[in-house]
PATI-776517 format. One record per atom (N, C-alpha, C, CB): residue in three letters; x, y, z. Coordinates in steps of 0.2 Angstrom, whole numbers, padded with zeros to 4 digits, always signed. Atoms other than C-alpha are relative to their C-alpha. Glycine has a CB too. Example, Ala and Ser with C-alpha at 12.3 -4.5 7.8 and 13.67 -1.06 7.14 Angstrom:
% PATI-776517
ala+0004-0006+0000ala+0062-0022+0039ala+0004+0006+0000ala-0005+0000+0006ser-0004-0006-0001ser+0068-0005+0036ser-0004+0005+0003ser+0002+0002-0007
***
This chain:
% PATI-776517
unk+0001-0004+0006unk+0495+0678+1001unk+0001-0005-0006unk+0005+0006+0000unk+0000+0004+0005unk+0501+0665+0990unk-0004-0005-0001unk+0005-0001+0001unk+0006+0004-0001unk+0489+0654+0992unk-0008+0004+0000unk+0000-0003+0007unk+0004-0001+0005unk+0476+0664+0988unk-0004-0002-0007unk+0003+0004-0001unk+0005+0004+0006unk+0462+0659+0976unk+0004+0005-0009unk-0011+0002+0003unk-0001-0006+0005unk+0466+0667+0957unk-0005-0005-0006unk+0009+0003-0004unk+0007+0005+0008unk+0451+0661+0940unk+0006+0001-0003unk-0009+0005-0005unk-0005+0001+0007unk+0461+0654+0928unk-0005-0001-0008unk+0004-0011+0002unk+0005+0001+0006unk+0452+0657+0911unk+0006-0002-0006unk-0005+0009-0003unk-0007+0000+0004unk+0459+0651+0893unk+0001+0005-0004unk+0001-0007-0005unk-0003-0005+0003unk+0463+0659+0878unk-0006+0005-0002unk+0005-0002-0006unk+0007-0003+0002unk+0443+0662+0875unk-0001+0001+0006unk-0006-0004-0004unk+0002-0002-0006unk+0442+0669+0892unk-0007-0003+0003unk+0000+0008+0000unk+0003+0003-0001unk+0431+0655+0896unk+0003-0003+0007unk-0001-0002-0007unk-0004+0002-0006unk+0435+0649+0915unk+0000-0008+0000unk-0004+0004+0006unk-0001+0009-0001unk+0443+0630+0919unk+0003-0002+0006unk+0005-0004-0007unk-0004+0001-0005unk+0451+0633+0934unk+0001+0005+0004unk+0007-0002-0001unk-0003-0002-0005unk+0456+0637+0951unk+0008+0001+0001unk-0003-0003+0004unk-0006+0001-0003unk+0472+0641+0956unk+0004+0004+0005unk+0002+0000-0004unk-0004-0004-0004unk+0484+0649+0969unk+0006+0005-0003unk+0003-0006+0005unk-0005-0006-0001unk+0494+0664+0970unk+0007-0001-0005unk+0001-0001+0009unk-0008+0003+0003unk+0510+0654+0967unk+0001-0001-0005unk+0002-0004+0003unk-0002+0003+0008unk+0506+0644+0951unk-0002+0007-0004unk-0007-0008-0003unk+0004-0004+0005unk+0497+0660+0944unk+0007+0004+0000unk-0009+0005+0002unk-0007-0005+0004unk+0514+0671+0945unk+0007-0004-0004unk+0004+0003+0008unk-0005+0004+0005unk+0525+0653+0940unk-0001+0003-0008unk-0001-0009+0000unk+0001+0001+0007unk+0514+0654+0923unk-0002+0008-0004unk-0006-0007+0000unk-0004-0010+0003unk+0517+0673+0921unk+0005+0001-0002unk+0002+0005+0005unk-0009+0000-0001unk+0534+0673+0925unk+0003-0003-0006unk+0002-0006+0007unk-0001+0005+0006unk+0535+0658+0912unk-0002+0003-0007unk-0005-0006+0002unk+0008-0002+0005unk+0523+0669+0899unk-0005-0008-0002unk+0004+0004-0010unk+0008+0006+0004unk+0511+0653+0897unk-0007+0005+0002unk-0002-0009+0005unk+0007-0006-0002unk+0499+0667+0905unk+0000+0005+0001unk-0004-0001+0005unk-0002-0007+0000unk+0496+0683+0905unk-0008+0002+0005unk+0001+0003-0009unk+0003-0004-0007unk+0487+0695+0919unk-0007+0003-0005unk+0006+0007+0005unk+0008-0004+0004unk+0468+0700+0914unk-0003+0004+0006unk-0009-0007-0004unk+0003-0004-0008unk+0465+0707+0934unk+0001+0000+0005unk-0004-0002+0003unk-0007-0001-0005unk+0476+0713+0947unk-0003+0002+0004unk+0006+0006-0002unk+0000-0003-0007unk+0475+0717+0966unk+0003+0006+0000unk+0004-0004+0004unk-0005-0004-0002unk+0482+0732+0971unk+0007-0001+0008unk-0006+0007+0002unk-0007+0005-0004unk+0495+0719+0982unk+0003-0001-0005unk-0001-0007+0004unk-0006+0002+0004unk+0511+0716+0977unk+0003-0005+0002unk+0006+0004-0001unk-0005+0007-0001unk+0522+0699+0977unk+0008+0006-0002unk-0002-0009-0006unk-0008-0002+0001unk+0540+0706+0981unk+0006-0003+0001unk+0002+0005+0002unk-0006+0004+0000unk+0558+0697+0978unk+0007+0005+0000unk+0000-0005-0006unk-0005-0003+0001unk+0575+0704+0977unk+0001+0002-0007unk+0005-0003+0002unk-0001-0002+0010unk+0574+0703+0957unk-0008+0001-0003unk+0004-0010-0005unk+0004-0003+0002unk+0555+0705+0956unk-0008+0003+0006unk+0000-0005-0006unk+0006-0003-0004unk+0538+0714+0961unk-0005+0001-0005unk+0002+0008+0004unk+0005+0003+0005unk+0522+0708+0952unk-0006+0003+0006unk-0001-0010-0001unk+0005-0001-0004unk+0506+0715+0957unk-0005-0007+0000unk-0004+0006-0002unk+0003+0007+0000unk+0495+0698+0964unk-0005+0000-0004unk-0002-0002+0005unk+0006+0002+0003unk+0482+0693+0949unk-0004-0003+0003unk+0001-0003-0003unk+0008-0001-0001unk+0464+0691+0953unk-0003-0006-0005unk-0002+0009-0002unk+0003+0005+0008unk+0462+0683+0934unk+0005+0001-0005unk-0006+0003-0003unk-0005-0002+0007unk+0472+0677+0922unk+0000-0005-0005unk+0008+0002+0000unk+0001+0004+0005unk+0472+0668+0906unk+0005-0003-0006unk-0004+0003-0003unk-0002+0003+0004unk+0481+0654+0898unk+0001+0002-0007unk-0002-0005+0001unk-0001+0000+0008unk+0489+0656+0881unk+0000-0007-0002unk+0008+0005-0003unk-0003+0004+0004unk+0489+0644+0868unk-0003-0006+0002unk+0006-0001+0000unk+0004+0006-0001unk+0474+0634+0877unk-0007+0003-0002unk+0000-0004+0007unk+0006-0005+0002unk+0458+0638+0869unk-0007-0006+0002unk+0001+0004-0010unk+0006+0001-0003unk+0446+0623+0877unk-0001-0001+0004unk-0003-0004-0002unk+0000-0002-0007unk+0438+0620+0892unk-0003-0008+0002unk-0006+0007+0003unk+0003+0005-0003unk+0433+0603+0902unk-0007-0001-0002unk+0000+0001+0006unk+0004+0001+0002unk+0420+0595+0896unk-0003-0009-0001unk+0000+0004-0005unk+0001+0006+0000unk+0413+0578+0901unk-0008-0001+0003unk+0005-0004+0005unk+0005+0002+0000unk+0399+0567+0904unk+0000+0001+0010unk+0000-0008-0003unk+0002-0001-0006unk+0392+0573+0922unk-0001-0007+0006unk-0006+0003-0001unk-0003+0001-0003unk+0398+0566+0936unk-0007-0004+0005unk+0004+0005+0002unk+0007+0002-0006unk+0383+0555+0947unk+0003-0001+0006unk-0005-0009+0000unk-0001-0005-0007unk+0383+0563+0965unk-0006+0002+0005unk+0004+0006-0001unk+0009-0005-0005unk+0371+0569+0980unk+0001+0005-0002unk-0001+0001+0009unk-0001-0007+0003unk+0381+0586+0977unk+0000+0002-0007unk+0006+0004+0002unk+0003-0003+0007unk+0377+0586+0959unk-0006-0001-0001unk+0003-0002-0006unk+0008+0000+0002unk+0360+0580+0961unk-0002+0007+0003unk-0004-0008+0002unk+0001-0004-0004unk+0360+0594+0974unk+0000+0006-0002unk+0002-0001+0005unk-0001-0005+0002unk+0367+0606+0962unk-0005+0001-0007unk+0008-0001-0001unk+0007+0001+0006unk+0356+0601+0947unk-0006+0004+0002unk-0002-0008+0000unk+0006-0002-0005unk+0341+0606+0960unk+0003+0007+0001unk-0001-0006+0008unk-0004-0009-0002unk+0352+0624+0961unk-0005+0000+0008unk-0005+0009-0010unk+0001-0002-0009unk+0348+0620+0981unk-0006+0001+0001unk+0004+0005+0003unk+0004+0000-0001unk+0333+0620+0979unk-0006-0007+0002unk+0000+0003-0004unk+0003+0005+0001unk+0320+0607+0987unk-0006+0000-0003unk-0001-0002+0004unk+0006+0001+0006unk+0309+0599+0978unk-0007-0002+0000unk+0001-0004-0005unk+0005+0002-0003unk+0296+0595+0989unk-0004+0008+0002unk+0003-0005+0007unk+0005-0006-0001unk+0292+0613+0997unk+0002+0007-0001unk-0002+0000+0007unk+0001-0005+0006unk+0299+0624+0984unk+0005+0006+0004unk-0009+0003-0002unk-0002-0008-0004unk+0311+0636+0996unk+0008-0003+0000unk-0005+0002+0011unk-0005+0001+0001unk+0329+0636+0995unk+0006+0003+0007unk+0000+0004-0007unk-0005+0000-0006unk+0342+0632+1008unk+0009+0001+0002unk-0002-0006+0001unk-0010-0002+0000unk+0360+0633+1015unk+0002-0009-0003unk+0005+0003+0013unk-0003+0010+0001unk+0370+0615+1009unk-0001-0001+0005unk+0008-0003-0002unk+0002+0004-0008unk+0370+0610+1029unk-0006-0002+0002unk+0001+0006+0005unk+0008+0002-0001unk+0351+0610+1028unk-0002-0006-0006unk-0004+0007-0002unk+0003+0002+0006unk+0351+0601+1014unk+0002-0008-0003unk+0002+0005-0005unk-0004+0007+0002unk+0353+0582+1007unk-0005-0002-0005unk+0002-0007+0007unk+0005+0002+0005unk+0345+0571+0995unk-0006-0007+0000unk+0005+0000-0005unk+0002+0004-0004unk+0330+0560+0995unk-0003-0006-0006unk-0007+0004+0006unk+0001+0004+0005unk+0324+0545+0984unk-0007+0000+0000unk+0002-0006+0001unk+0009-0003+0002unk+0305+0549+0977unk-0002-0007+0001unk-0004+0003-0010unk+0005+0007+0000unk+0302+0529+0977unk+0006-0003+0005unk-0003-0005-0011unk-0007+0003-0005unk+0310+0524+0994unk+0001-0008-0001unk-0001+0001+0010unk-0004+0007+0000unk+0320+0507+0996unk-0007-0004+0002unk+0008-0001+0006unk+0003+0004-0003unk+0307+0499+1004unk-0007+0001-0005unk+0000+0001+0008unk+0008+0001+0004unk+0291+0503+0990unk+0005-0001-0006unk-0007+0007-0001unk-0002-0001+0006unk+0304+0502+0976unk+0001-0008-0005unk+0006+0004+0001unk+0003+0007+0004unk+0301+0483+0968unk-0006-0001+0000unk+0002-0005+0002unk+0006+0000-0002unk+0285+0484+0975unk-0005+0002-0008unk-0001+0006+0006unk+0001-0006+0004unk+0282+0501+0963unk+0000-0002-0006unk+0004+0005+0001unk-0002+0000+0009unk+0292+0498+0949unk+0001-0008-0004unk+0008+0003+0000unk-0001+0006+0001unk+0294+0479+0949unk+0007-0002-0003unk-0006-0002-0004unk-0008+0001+0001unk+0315+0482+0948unk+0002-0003+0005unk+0004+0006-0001unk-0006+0001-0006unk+0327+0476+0959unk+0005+0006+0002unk+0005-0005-0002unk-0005-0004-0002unk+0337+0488+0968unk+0006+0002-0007unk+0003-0003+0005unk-0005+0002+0002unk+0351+0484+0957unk+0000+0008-0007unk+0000-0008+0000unk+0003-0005+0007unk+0341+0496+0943unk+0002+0007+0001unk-0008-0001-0002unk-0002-0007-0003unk+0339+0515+0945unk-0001+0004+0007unk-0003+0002-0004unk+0001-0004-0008unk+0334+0516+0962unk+0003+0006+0004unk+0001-0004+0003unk-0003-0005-0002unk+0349+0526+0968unk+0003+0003-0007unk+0005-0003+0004unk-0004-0002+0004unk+0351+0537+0952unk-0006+0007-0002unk+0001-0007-0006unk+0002-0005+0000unk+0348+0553+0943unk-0007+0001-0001unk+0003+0002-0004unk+0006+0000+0000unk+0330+0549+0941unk-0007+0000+0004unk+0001-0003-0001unk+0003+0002-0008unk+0326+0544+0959unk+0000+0006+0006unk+0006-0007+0004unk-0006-0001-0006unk+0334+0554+0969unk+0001+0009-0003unk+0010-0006-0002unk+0002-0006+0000unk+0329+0574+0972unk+0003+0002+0004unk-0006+0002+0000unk-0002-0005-0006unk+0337+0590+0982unk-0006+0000+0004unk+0003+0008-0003unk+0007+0002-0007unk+0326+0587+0999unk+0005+0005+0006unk-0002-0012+0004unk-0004-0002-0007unk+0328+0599+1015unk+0000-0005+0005unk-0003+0006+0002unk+0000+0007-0006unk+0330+0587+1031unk-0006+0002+0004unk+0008-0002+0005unk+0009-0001-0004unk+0311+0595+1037unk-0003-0008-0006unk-0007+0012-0002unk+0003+0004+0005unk+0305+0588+1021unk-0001-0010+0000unk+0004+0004-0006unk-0002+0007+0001unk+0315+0572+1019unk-0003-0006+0006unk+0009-0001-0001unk+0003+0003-0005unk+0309+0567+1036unk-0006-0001+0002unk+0002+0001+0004unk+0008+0001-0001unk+0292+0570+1036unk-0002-0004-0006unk-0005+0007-0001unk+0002+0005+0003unk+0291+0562+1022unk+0001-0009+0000unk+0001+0004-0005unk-0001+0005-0001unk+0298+0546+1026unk+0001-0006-0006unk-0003-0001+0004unk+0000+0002+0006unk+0296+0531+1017unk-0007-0003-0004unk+0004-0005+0002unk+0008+0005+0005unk+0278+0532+1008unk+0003+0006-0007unk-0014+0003+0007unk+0002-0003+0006unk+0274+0540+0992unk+0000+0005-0001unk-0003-0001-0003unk+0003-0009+0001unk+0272+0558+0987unk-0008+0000+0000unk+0003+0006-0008unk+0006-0002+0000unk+0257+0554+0982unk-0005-0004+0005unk-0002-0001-0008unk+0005+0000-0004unk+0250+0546+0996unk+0001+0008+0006unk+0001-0007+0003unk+0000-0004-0005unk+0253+0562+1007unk-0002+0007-0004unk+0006-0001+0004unk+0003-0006+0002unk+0246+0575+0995unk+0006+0003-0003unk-0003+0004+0005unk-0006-0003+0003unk+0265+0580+0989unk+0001-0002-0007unk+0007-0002+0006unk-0001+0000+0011unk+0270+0585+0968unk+0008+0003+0002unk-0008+0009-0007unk-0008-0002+0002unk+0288+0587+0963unk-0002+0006-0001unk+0004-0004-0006unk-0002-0005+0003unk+0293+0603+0958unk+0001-0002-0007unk+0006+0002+0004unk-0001+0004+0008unk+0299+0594+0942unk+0004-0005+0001unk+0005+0004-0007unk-0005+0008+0000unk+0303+0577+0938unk+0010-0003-0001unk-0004-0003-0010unk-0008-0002+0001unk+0321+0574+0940unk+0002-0004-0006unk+0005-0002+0008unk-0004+0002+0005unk+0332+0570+0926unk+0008+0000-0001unk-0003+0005-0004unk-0008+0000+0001unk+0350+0566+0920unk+0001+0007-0003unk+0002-0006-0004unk-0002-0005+0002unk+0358+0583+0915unk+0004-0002-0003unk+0001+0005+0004unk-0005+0002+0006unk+0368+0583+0898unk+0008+0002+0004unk-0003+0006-0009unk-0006-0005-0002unk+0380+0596+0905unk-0001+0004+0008unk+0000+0006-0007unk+0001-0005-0005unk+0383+0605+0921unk+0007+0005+0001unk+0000-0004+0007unk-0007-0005-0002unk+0397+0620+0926unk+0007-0005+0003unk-0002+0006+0006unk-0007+0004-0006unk+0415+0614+0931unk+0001+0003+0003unk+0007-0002-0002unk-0002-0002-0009unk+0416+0626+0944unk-0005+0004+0001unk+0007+0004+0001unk+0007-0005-0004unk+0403+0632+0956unk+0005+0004+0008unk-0010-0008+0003unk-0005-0003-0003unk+0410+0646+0964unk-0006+0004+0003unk+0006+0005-0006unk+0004-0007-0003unk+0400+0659+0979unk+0001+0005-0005unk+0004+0003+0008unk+0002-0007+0002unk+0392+0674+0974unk+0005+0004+0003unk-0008+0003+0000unk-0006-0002-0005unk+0403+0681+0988unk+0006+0001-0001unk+0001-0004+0005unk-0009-0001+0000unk+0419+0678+0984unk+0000+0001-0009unk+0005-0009+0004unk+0001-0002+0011unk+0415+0679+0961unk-0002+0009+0004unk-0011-0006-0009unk+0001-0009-0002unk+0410+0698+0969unk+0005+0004+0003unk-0005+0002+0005unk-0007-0003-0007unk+0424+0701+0982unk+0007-0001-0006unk+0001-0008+0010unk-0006+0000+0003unk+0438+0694+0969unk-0002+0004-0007unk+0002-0009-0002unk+0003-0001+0006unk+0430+0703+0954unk-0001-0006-0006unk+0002+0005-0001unk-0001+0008+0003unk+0427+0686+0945unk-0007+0002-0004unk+0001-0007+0006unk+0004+0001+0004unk+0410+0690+0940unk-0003+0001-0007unk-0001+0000+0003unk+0000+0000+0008unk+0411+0696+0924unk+0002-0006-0004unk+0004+0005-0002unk-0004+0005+0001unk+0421+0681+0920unk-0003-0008-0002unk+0005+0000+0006unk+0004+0007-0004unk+0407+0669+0926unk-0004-0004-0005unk-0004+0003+0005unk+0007-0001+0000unk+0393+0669+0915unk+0002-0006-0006unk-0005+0008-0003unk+0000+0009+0005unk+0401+0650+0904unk+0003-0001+0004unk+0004-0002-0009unk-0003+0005-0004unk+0406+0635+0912unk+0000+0002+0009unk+0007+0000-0003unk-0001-0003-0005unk+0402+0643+0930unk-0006-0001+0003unk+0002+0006+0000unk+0007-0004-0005unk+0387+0641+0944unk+0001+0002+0004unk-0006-0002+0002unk-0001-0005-0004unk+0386+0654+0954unk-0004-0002+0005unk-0001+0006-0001unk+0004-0001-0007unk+0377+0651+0971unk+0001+0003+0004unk+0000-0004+0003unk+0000-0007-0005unk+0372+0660+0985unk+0001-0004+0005unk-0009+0006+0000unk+0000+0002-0009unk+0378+0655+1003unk-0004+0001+0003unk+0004+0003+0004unk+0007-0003-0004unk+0361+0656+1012unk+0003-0002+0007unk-0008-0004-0003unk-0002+0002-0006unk+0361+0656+1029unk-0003-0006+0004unk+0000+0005+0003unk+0004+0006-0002unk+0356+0642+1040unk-0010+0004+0001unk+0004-0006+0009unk+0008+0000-0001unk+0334+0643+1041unk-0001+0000+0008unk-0005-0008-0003unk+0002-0002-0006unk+0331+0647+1061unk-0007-0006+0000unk-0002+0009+0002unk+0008+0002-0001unk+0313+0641+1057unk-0001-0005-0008unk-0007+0010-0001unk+0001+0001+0007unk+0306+0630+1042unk-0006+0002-0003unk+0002-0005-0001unk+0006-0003+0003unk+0295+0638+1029unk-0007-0006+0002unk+0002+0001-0010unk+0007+0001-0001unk+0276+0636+1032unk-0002-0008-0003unk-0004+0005-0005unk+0002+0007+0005unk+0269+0619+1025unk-0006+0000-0004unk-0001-0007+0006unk+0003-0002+0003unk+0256+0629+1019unk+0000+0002-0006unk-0001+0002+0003unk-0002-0004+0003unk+0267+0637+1009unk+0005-0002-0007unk+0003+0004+0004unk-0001+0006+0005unk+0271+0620+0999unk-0001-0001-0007unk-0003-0003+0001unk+0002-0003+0008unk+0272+0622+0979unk-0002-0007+0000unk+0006+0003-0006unk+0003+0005+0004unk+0261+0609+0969unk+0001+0003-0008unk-0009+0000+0003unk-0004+0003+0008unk+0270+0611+0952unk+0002-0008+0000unk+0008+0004-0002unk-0004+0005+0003unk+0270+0596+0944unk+0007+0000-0006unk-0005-0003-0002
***
């Protein structure tokens, strides 16, 4: 029970944290925070009996995390909102990795860089399902009749916490959500993979 997840928002009920059970009643206890969303569970001691917050919000902090985006497969993957970018259908994470538009082996060729350049970077480098990434191998999109979804790009800004739709529903969090937050959907793994018929050509 104490361990338990609780959304930490600040004083603009703007969310910046996760936290457990345990710190969210210390910084009660303490008043640095105050309860915005209660369980119908109680934490009980000899001297006290709190109902377990859900949500609650720092006094006396009023900004939120805010840096230069993090270069990553799971942010390039998050950037892509899990979506591939090859045949447009949206997958579980497990199904999912990422793939370089101009592979290692045509990329000096292509671009007349050295590795050393952007090769591995937010530019190169798209959310791909592993049908996709492997059929496609290492030639060109455009030798095989394949268009991006959209050109990838470095993102200014992304959410500091990406939280299930599942569990922002189940904790009631999602009111809470809609700054600094992306919400994703747990999909389930694909049995089958979509059509190849069924292949988006948006450039």
């Amino acid at each position: 029970m104490l361990t338990s997840e609780v959304l930490v928002l600040n004083a603009g009920f703007i969310p910046i944290r996760i936290t457990s059970v345990k710190e969210a009643i210390c910084l009660l206890t303490s008043e640095k925070a105050v309860s915005v969303l209660e369980e119908d569970r109680y934490v009980r001691s000899p001297s006290l009996s709190i109902r377990i917050p859900s949500v609650i919000s720092v006094t006396g902090y009023s900004s939120f995390p805010r840096k230069k985006v993090a270069f990553s497969k799971l942010n390039v993957i998050y950037r892509d909102d899990m979506v591939c970018q090859y045949c447009g259908h949206r997958f579980s994470m497990r199904e999912l990795t990422v793939d370089h538009v101009i592979p290692r082996s045509r990329w000096e060729a292509v671009t007349g860089r050295d590795l050393a350049g952007d090769f591995s970077s937010w530019k190169n480098l798209v959310c791909a399902c592993r049908w996709c990434n492997s059929r496609k191998g290492n030639r060109l999109i455009s030798e095989i009749g394949w268009a991006l979804l959209r050109e990838p790009f470095e993102p200014e800004y992304m959410p500091h916490l990406v939280i299930s739709h599942d569990k922002a529903e189940k904790k009631g969090w999602l009111p809470f959500c809609s700054i600094n937050v992306k919400i994703i959907d747990v999909i389930p793994d694909s049995p089958i993979h979509p059509s190849p018929h069924t292949r988006a050509r948006v450039i």
